[in-house]
C-alpha positions, 0 to 999 in steps of 0.5 A: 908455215911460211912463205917466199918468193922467188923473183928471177925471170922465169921463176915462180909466182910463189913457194910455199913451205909446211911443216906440221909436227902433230902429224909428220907433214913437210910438204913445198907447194910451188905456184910457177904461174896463174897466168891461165887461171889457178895452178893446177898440178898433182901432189908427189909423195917421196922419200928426197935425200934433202929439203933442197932436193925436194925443193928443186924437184917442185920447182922444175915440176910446177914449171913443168905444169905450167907449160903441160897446161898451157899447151894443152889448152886448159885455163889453168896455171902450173904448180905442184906439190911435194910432201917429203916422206916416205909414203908406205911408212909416213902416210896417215890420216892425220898427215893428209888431212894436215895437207889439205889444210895446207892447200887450203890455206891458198884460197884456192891458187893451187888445185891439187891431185895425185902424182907419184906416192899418191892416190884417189884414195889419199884424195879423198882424205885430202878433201875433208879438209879442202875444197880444191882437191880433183882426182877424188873418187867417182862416189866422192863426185871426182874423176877417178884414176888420172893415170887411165888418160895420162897412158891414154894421152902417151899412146895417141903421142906415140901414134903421131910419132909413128906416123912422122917417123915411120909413115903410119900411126901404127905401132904393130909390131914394133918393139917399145921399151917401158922404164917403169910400171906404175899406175901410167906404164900398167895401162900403157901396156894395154893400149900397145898389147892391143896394138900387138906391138912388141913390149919390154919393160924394166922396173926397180919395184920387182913387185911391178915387174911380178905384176907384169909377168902375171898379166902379160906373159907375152910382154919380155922382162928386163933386169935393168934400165941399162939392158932395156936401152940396150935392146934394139928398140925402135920407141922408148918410153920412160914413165918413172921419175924426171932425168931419164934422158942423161948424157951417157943416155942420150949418147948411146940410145938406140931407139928412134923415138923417145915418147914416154909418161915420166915429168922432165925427162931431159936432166939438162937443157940441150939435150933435145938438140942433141937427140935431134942430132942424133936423128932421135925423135924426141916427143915433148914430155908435158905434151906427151903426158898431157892426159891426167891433167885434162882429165882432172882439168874437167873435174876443176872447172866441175867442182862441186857440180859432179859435172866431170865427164869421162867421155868428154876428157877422152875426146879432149886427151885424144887431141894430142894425136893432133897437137903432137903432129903440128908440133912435129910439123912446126918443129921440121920448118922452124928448124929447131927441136920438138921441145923448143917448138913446144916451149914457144906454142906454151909461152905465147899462150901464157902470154897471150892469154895473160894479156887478155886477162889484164884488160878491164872490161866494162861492168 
């Protein structure tokens, strides 16, 4: 195990690197800030071409976290996690608890959780080793399946979106395009079929795709993301992996409002003031996706006390209906971006927050 640092303006606090033989492990933990508190942020497990696609993947992820945190209003900090592998092939018992060793070896600076290639059940094995692991089951004293507020937390975004763009936080009947079914994307589905919008969606797993027309017969199925974008849709909602939203994307898409689950949607910054010159509503990703971290945010300040609760992290991840139309709305009078005006609300809370807690109170 070694560890580094990385010291630019911006860059983060600490990386951490592992590589356990025995049990196959090569992870990268990515502390971006403590600011707020201890960084909180989920484990991805991934087959990367390379370490260093891996290691710019964690980095940009924890970065990520910070500011998802941040603007939701935890006092948790931003890292992330990657294991290098392919998880149906790589995962064992063996390897998990190997990680949890590794995060353990932190002290506590970095909190854990599930992300893609990881599960509630891969928690739990984490956690025999660990004692700052969230996302474990409900009979391990955890919060369950994030992925349950994350869709929720996307579709009150997506409301807010509605009523800035359209007049009305209704979806009904409006055609929403969904790259990517996964355990976010699934729950989506439900919250707009109950909407009674009008649903395509695309996936590269022809099993998720199965999964859908089994489900949801009403829902149309596409062969591509290229035919999904080429549908006229009125909200597209990318929920696979980062770099959704690229040149040639952005240039051609069709959609009036981009507002989706997937992590660094944007693959190079400028690309919101592209789409907001293009008249393309384009709801910050780590606000949108906020849910599943307040959800798993009210498992960490319970640790050890079965304290989490459903209802009260529902109550809290059906604020970014709320945060998402301020934004908008600051966003219209400041005259840049959603995006931007997103960064600054974060930045001013790290800061601002990072500067109480420097203060030394009397005992």
């Amino acid at each position: 195990m070694s560890t580094d640092s990385h010291f630019a303006p911006g860059g983060p606090e600490q990386i951490v690197y592992c590589h356990d033989e025995p049990s196959g492990l090569r992870a990268i933990i990515a502390i971006h800030s403590t600011a707020l508190g201890p960084s909180l942020g989920g484990t991805r497990f991934y087959p990367y071409a390379s370490e260093a696609a891996a290691l710019e993947d964690v980095l940009n992820l924890a970065r990520g976290m910070a500011y998802k945190n941040a603007l939701a209003g935890l006092d948790l900090g931003g890292g992330k996690a990657v294991i290098i592998g392919d998880p149906a092939k790589d995962k064992s018992e063996a390897l998990l608890r190997a990680y949890g060793r590794f995060v353990q070896s932190l002290h506590g600076r970095y909190l854990t959780a599930c992300d893609v290639g990881t599960y509630v059940a891969d928690m739990d094995v984490v956690a025999r080793e660990c004692a700052y692991v969230t996302g474990r089951s409900p009979e391990n004293g955890g919060a369950g399946d994030s992925s349950i507020l994350t869709a929720f937390g996307v579709y009150q975004a997506m409301r807010a979106c509605a009523r800035d763009r359209w007049g009305a936080d209704e979806l009904t009947g409006r055609r929403v395009g969904i790259a990517g079914i996964g355990k976010v994307g699934r729950h989506l589905i439900g919250h707009l079929t109950e909407e009674r919008a009008e649903i395509v969606v695309t996936d590269v797993n022809a099993g998720a795709l199965d999964w859908v027309r089994a489900h949801h017969p009403e829902v149309r199925v596409v062969g591509s993301t290229e035919e999904l974008l080429a549908v006229d849709l009125d909200v597209y909602a990318p929920c696979a992996l980062g770099g959704a939203l690229d040149d040639a994307v952005v240039e051609t898409l069709r959609a009036a409002v981009v507002c989706g689950a997937a992590n660094n949607q944007l693959a190079h910054p400028g690309l919101d003031k592209i789409l907001a010159e293009r008249g393309v509503l384009y709801a910050p990703d780590y606000l949108v996706n906020a849910g599943g971290v307040i959800q798993v945010g009210d498992e960490a300040a319970h640790l050890g006390d079965g304290g989490f609760s459903f209802e009260r992290a529902k109550a809290r991840a059906a604020r970014i209906y709320d945060t998402t139309l301020e934004i908008l709305r600051r966003s219209k009078s400041d005259g840049v971006p959603p995006a931007a005006t997103a960064d600054r609300l974060a930045e001013e809370r790290m800061r601002d927050v990072s500067r109480l807690r420097g203060i030394l109170l009397p005992g």
